[in-house]
Biopython code that builds the backbone (N, CA, C, O; Angstrom):
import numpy as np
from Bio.PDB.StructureBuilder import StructureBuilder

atoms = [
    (1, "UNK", "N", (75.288, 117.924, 66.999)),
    (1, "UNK", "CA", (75.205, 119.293, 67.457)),
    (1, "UNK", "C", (76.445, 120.045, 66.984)),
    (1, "UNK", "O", (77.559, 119.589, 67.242)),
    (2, "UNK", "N", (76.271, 121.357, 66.194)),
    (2, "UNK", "CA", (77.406, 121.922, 66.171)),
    (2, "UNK", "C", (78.055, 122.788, 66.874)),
    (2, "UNK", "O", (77.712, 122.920, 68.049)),
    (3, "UNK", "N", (79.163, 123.606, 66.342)),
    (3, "UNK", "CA", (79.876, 124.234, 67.641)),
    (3, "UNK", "C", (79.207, 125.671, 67.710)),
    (3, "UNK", "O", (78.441, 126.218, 66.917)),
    (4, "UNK", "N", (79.771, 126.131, 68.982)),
    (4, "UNK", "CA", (78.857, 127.278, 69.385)),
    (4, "UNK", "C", (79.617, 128.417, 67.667)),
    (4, "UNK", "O", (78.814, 129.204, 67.167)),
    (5, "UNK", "N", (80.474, 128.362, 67.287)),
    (5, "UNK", "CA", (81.183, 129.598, 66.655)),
    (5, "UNK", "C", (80.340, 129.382, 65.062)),
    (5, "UNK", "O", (80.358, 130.318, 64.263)),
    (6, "UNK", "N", (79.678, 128.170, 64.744)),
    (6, "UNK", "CA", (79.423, 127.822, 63.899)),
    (6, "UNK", "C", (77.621, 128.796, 63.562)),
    (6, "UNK", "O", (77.240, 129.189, 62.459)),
    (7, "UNK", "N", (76.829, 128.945, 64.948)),
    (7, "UNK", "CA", (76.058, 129.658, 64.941)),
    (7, "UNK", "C", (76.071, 131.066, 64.761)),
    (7, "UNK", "O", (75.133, 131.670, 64.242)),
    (8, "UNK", "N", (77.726, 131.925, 65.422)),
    (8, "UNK", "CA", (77.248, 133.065, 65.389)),
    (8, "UNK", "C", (77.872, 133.531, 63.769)),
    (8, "UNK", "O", (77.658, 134.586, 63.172)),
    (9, "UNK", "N", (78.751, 132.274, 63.299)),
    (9, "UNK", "CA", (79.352, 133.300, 61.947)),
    (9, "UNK", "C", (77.739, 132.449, 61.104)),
    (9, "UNK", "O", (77.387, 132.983, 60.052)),
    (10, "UNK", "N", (77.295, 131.808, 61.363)),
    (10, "UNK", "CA", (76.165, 131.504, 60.569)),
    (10, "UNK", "C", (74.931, 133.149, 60.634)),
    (10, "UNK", "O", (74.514, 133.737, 59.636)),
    (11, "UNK", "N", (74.766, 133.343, 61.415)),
    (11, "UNK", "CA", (73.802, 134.487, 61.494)),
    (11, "UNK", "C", (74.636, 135.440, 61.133)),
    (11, "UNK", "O", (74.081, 136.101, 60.255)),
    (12, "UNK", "N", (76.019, 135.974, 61.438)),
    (12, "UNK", "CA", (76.882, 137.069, 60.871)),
    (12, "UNK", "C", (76.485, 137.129, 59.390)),
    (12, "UNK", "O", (76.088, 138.070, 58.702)),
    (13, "UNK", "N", (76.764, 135.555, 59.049)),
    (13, "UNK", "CA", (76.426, 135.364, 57.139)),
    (13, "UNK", "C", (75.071, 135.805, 57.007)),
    (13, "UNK", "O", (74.966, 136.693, 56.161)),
    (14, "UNK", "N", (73.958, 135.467, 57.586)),
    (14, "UNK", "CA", (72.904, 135.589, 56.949)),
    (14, "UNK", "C", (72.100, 137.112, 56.908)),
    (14, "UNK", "O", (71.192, 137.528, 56.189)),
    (15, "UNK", "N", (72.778, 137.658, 57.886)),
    (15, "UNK", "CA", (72.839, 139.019, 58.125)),
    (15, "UNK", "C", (73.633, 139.828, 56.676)),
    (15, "UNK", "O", (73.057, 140.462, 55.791)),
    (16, "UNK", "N", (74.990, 139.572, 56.798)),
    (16, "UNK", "CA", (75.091, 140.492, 55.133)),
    (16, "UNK", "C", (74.812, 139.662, 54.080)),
    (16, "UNK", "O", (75.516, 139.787, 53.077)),
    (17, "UNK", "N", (73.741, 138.655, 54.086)),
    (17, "UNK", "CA", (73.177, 138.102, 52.909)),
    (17, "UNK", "C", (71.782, 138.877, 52.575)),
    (17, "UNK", "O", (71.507, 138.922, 51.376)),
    (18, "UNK", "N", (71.136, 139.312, 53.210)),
    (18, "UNK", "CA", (70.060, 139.599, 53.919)),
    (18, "UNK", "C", (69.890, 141.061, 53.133)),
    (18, "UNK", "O", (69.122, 141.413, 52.237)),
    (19, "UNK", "N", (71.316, 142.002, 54.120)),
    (19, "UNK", "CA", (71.540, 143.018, 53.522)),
    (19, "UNK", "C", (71.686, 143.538, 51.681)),
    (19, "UNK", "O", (71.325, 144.441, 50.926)),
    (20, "UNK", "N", (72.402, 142.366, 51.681)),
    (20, "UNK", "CA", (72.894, 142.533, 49.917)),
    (20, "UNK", "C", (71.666, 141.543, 49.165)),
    (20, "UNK", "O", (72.119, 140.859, 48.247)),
    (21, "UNK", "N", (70.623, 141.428, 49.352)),
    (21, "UNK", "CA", (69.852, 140.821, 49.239)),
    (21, "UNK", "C", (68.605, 142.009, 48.573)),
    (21, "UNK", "O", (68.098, 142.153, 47.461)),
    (22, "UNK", "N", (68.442, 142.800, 50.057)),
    (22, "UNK", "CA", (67.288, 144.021, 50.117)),
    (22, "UNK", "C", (68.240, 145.489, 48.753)),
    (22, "UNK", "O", (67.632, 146.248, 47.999)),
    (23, "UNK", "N", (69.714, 145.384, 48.916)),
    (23, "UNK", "CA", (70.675, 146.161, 47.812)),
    (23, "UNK", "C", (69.746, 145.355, 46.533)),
    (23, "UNK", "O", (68.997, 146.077, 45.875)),
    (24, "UNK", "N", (69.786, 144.439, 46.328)),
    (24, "UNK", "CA", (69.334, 143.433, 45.005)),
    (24, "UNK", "C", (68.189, 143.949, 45.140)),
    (24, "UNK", "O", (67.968, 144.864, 44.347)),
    (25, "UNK", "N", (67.481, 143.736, 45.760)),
    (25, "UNK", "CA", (65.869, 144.141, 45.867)),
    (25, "UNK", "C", (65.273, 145.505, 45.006)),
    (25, "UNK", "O", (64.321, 145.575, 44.229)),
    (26, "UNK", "N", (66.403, 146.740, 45.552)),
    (26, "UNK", "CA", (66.258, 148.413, 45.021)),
    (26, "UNK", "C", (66.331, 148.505, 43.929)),
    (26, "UNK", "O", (65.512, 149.122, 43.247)),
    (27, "UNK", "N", (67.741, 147.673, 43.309)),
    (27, "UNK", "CA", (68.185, 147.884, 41.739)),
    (27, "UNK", "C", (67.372, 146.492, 40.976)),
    (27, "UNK", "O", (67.755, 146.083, 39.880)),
    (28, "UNK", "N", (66.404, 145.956, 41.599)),
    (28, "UNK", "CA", (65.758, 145.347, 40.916)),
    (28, "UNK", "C", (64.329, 146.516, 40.145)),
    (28, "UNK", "O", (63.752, 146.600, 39.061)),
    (29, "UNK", "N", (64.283, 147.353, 41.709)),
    (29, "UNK", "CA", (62.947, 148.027, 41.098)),
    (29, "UNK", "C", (62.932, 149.289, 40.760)),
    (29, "UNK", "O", (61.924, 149.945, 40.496)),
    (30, "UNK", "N", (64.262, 149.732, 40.759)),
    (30, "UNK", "CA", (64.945, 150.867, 40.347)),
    (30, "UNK", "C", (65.652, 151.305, 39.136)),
    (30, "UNK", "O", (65.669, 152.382, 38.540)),
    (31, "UNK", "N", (66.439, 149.769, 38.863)),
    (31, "UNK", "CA", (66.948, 149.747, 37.532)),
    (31, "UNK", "C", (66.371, 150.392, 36.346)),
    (31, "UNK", "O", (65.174, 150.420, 36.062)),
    (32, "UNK", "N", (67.836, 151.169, 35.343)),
    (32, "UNK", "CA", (67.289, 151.888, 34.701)),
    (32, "UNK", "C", (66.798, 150.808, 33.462)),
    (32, "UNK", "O", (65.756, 150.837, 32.807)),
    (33, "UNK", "N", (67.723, 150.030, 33.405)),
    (33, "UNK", "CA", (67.154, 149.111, 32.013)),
    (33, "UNK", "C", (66.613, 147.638, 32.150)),
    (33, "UNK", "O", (66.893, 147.009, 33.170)),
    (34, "UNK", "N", (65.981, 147.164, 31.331)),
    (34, "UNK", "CA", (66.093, 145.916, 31.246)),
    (34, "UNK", "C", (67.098, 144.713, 31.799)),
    (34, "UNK", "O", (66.684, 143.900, 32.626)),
    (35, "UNK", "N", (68.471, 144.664, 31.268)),
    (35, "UNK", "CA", (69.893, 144.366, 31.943)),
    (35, "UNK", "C", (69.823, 144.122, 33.146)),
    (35, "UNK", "O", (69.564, 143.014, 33.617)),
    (36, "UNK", "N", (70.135, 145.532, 34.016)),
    (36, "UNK", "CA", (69.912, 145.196, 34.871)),
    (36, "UNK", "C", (69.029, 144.800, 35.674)),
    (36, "UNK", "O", (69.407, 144.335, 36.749)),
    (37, "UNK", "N", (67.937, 144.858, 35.441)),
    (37, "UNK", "CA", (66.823, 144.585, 36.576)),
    (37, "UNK", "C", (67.215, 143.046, 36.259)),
    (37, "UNK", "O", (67.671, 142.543, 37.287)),
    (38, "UNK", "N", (67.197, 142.356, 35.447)),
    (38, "UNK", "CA", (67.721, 140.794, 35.216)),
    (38, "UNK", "C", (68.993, 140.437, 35.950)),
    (38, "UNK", "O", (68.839, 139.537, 36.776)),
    (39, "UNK", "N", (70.022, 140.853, 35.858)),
    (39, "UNK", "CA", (70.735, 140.956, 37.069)),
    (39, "UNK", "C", (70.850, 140.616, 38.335)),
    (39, "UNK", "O", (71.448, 139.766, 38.995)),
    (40, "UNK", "N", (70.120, 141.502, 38.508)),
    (40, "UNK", "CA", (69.681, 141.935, 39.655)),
    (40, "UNK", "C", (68.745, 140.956, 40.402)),
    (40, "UNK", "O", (68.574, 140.958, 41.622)),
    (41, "UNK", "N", (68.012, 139.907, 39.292)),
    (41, "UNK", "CA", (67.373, 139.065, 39.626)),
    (41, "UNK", "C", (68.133, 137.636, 40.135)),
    (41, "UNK", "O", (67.970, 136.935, 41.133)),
    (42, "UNK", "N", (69.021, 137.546, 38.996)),
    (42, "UNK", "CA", (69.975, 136.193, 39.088)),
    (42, "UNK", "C", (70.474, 136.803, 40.740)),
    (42, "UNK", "O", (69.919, 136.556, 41.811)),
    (43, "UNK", "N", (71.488, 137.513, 40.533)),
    (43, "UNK", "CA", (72.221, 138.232, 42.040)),
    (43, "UNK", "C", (70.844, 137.590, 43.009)),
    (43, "UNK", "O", (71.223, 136.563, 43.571)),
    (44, "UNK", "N", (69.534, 137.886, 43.307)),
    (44, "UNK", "CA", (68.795, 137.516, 44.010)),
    (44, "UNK", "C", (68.328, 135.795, 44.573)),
    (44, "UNK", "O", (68.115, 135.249, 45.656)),
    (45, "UNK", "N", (68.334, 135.444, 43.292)),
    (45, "UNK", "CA", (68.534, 133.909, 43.471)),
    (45, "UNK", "C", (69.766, 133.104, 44.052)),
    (45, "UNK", "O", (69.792, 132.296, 44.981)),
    (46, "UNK", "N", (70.932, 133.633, 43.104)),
    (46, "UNK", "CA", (72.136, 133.412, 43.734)),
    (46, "UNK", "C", (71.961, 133.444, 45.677)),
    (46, "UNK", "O", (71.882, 132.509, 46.474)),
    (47, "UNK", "N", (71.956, 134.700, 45.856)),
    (47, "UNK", "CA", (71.862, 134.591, 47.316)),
    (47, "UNK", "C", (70.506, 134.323, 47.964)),
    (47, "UNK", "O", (70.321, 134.290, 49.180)),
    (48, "UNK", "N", (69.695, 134.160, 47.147)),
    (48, "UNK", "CA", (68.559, 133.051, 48.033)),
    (48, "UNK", "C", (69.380, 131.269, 48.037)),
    (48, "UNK", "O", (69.446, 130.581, 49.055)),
    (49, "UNK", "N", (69.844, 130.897, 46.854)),
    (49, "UNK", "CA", (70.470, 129.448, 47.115)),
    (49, "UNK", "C", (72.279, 130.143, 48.587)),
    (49, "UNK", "O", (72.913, 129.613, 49.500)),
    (50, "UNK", "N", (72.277, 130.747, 48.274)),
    (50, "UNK", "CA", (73.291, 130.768, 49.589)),
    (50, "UNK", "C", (73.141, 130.721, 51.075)),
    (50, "UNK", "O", (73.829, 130.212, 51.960)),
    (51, "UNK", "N", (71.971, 131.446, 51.077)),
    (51, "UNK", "CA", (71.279, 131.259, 52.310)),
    (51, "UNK", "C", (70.542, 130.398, 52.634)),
    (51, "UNK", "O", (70.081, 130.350, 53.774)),
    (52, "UNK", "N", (70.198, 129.314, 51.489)),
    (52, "UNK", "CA", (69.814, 127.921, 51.738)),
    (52, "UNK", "C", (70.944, 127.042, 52.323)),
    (52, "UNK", "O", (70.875, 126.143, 53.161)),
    (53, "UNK", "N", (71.925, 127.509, 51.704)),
    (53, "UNK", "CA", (73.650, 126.622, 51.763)),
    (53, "UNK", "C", (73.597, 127.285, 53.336)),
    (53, "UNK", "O", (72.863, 126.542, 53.987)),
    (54, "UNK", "N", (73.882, 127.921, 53.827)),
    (54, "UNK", "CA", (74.158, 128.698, 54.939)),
    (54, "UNK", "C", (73.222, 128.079, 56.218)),
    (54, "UNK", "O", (73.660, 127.844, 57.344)),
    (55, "UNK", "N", (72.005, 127.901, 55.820)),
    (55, "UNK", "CA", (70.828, 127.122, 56.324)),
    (55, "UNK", "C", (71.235, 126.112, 57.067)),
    (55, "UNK", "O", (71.425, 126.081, 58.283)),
    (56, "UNK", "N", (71.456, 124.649, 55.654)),
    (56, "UNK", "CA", (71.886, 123.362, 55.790)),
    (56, "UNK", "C", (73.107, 123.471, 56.528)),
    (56, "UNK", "O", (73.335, 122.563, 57.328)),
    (57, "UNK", "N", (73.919, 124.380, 56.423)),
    (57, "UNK", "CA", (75.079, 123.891, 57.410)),
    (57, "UNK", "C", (74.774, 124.105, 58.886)),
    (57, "UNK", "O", (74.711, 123.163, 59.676)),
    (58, "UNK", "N", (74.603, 125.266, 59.200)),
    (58, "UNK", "CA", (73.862, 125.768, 60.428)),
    (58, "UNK", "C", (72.868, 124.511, 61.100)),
    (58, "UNK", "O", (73.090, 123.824, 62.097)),
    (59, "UNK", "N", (72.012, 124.494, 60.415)),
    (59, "UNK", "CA", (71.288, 123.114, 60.781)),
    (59, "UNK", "C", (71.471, 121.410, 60.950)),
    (59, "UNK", "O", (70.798, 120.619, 61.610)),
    (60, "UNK", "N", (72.559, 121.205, 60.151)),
    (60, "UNK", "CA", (73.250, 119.937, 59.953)),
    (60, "UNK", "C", (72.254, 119.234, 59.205)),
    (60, "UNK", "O", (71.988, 118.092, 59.581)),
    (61, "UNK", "N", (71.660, 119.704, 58.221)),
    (61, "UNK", "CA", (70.234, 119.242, 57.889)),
    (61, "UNK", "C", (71.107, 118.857, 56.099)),
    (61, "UNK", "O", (70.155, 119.168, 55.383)),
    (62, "UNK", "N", (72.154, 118.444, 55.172)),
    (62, "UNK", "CA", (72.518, 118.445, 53.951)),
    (62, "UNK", "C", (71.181, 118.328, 53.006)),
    (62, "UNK", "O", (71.356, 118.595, 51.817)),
    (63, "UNK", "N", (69.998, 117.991, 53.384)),
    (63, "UNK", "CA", (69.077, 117.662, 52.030)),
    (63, "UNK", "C", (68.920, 119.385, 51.941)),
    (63, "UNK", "O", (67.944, 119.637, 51.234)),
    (64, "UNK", "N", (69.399, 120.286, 52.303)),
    (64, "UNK", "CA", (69.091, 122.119, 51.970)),
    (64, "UNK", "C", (69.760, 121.931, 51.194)),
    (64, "UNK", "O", (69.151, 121.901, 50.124)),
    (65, "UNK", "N", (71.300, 121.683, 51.036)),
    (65, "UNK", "CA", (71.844, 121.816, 49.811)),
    (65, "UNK", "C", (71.795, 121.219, 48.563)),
    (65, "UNK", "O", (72.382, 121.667, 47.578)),
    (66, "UNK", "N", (71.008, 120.066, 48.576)),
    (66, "UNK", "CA", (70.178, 119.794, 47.124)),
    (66, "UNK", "C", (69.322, 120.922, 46.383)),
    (66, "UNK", "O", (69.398, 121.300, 45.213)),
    (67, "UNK", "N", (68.547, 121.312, 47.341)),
    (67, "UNK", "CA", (67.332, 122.580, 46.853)),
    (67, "UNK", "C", (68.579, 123.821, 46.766)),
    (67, "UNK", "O", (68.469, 124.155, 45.586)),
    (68, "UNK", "N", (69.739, 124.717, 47.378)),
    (68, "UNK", "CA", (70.421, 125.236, 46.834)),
    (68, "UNK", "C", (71.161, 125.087, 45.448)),
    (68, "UNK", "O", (71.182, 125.990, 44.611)),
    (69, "UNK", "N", (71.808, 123.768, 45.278)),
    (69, "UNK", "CA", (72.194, 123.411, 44.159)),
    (69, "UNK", "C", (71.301, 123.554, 42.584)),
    (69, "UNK", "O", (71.697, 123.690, 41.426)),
    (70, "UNK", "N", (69.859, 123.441, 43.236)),
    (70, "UNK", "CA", (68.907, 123.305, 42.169)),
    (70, "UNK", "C", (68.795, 124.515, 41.618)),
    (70, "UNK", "O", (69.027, 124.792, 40.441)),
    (71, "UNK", "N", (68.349, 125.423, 42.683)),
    (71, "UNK", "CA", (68.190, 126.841, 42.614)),
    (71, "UNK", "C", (69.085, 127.600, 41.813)),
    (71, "UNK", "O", (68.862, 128.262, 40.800)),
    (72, "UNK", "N", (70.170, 127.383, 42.461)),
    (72, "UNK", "CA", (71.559, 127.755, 41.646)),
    (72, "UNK", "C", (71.796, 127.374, 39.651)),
    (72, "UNK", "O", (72.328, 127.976, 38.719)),
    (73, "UNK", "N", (71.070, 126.094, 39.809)),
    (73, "UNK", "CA", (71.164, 125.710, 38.078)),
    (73, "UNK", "C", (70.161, 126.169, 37.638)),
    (73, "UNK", "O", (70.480, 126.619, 36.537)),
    (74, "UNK", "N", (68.944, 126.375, 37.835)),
    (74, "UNK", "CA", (68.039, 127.166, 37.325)),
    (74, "UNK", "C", (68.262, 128.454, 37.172)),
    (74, "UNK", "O", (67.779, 128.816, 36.099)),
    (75, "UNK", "N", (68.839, 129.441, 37.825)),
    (75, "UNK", "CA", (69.020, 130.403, 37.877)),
    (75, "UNK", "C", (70.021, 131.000, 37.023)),
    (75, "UNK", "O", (69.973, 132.142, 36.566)),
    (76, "UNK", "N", (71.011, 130.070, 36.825)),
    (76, "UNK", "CA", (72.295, 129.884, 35.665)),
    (76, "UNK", "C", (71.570, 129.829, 34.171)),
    (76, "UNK", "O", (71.813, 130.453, 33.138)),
    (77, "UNK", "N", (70.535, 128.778, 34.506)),
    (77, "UNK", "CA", (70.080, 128.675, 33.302)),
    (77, "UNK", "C", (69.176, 130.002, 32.025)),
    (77, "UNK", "O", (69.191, 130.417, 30.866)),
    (78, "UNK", "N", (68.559, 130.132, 33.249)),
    (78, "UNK", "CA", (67.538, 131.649, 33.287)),
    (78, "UNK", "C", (68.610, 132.543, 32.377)),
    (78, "UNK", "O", (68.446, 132.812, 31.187)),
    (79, "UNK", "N", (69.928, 133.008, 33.335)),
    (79, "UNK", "CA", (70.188, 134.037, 32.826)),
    (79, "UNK", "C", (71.072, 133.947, 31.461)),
    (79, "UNK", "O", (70.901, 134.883, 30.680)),
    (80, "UNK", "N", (72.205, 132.707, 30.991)),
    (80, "UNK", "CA", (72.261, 131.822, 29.643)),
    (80, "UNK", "C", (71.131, 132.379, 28.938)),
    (80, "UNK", "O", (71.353, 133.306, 28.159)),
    (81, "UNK", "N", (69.435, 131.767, 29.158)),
    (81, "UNK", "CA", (68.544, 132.309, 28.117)),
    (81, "UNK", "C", (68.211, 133.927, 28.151)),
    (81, "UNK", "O", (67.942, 134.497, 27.093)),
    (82, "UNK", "N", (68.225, 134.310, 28.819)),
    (82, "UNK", "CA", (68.329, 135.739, 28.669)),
    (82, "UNK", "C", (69.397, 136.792, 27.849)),
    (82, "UNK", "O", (69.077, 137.839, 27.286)),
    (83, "UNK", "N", (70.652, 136.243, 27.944)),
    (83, "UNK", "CA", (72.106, 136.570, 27.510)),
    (83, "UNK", "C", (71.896, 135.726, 25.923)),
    (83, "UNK", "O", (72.339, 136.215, 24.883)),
    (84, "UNK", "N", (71.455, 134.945, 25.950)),
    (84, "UNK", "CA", (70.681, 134.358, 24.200)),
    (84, "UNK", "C", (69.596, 135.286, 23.466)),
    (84, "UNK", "O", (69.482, 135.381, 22.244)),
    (85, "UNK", "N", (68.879, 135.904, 24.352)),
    (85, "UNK", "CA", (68.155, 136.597, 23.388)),
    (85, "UNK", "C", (68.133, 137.918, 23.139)),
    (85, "UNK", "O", (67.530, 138.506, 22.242)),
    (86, "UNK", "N", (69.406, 138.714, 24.698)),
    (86, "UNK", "CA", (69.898, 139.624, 23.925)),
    (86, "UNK", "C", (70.712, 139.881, 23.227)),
    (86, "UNK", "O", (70.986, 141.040, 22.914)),
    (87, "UNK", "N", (71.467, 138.584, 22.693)),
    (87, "UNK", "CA", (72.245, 138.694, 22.166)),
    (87, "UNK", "C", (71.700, 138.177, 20.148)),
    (87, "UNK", "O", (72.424, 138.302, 19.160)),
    (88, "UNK", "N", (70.734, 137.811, 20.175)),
    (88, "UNK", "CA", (69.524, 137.703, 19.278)),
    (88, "UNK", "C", (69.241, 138.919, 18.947)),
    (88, "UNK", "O", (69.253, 139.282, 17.770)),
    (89, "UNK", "N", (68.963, 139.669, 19.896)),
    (89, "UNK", "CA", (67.995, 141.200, 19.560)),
    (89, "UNK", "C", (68.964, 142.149, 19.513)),
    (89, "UNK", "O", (68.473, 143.276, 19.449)),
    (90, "UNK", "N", (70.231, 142.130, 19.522)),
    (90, "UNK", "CA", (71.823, 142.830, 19.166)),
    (90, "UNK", "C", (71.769, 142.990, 17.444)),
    (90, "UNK", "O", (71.871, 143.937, 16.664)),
    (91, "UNK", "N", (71.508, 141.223, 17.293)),
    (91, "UNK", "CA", (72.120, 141.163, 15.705)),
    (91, "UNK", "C", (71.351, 141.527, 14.782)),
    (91, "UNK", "O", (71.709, 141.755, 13.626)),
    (92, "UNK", "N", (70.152, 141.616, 15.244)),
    (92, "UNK", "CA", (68.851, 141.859, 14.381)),
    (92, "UNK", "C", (69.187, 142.837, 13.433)),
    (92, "UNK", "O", (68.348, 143.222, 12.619)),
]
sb = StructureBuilder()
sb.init_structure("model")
sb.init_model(0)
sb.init_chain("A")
sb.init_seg("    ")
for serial, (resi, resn, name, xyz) in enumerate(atoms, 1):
    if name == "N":
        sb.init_residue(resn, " ", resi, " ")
    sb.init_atom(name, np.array(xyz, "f"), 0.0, 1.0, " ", f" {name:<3s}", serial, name[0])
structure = sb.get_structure()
């Protein structure tokens, strides 16, 4: 069982994750270019694997932070290939 302080900064976190989450959300569907709306996407994943991390601790549950970790390298990966092919369609 964890400690009581461990719950409320856990929901404090998931609260401005939440927030900067639905921010990610606008300039996903708002964005003026390409760029960013990609961005904007990684930024989204990013803090979907944080709030997995945030999860597992809160819960005492560690197999969350496998599926964060994963999330997190996929999402790295994603945007690497993205940053490859605009950087492809630069040199053209």
């Amino acid at each position: 069982m964890s400690a009581p302080w461990v719950s409320i900064v856990s929901f404090i976190s998931l609260s401005m994750m939440a927030v900067a989450m639905l921010l990610a959300a606008i300039r996903l569907i708002r964005g003026p270019s390409l760029p960013d709306r990609v961005v904007a996407l990684d930024l989204i994943s990013i803090l979907a694997a944080g709030i997995t991390a945030i999860y597992a601790i809160a819960s005492g549950q560690a197999v969350f932070l496998d599926v964060a970790t994963i999330l997190a390298l996929v999402s790295f990966l994603g945007t690497v290939a993205f940053a490859r092919y605009v950087e492809k369609q630069v040199s053209q």
